[in-house]
C-alpha positions as CSV (number, residue, x, y, z in Angstrom):
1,X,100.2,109.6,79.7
2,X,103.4,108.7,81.6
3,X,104.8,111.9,81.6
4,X,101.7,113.1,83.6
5,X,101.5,109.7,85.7
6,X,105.2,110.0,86.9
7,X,104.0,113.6,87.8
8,X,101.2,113.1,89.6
9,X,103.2,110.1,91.2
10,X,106.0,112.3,92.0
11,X,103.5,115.1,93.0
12,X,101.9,112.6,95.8
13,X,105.4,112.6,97.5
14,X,106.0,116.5,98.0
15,X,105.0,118.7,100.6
16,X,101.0,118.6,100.6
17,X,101.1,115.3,98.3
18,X,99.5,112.7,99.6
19,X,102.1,110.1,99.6
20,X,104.4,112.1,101.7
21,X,103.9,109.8,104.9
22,X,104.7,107.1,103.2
23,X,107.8,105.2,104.0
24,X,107.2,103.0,101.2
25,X,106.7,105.5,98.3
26,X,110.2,105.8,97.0
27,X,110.4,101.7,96.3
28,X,106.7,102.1,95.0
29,X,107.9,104.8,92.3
30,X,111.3,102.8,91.8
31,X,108.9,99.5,90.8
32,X,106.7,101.5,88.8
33,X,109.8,103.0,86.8
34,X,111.1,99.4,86.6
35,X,108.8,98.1,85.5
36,X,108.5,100.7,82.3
37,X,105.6,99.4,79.5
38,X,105.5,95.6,81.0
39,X,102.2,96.1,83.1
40,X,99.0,97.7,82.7
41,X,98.9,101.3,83.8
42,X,96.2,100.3,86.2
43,X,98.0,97.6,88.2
44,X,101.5,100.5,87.9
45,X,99.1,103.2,89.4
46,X,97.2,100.3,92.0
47,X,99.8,100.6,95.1
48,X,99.7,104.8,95.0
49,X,95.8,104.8,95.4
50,X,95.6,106.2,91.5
51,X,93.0,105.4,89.0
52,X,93.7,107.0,85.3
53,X,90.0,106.1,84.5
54,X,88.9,109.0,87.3
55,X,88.4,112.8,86.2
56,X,89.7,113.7,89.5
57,X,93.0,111.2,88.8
58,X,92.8,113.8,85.1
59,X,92.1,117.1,86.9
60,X,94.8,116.9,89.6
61,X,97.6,116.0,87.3
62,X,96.9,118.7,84.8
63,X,96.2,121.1,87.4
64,X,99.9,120.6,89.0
65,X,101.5,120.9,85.3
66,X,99.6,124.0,85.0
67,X,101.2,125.3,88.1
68,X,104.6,124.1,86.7
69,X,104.3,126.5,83.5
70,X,102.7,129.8,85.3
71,X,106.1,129.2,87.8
72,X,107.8,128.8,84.7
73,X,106.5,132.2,83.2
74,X,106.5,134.2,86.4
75,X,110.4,133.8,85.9
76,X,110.5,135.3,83.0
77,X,108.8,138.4,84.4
């Protein structure tokens, strides 16, 4: 799971993520990162707008890692 919640963390943040507008996001994710396996994943995803207990939260993430391996095999071609 916190492989694919820094993802989709770091995924809000890039160019049609929706955390890109927001001038707080990199102290968010630094917090987050700080604060490692002391809080609850709930109250570490709370300030990005996430919820792990949402499909959609689920769908997303896998979705983007997805992308990550077909650009990862189209370079092989």
């Amino acid at each position: 799971m916190a492989v694919l919640t820094g993802q989709r963390c770091r995924g809000m943040r890039g160019k049609h993520g929706e955390g890109r507008n927001d001038p707080d996001f990199q102290t968010k994710y630094f917090d987050m990162l700080r604060a490692g396996g002391s809080k609850h994943h709930k109250d570490l995803l709370a300030p990005f707008g996430l919820d792990a207990s949402d499909e959609k939260f689920w769908d997303k993430g896998l979705s983007m890692i997805e992308g990550f391996i077909d650009e990862r095999e189209a370079m092989e071609d």
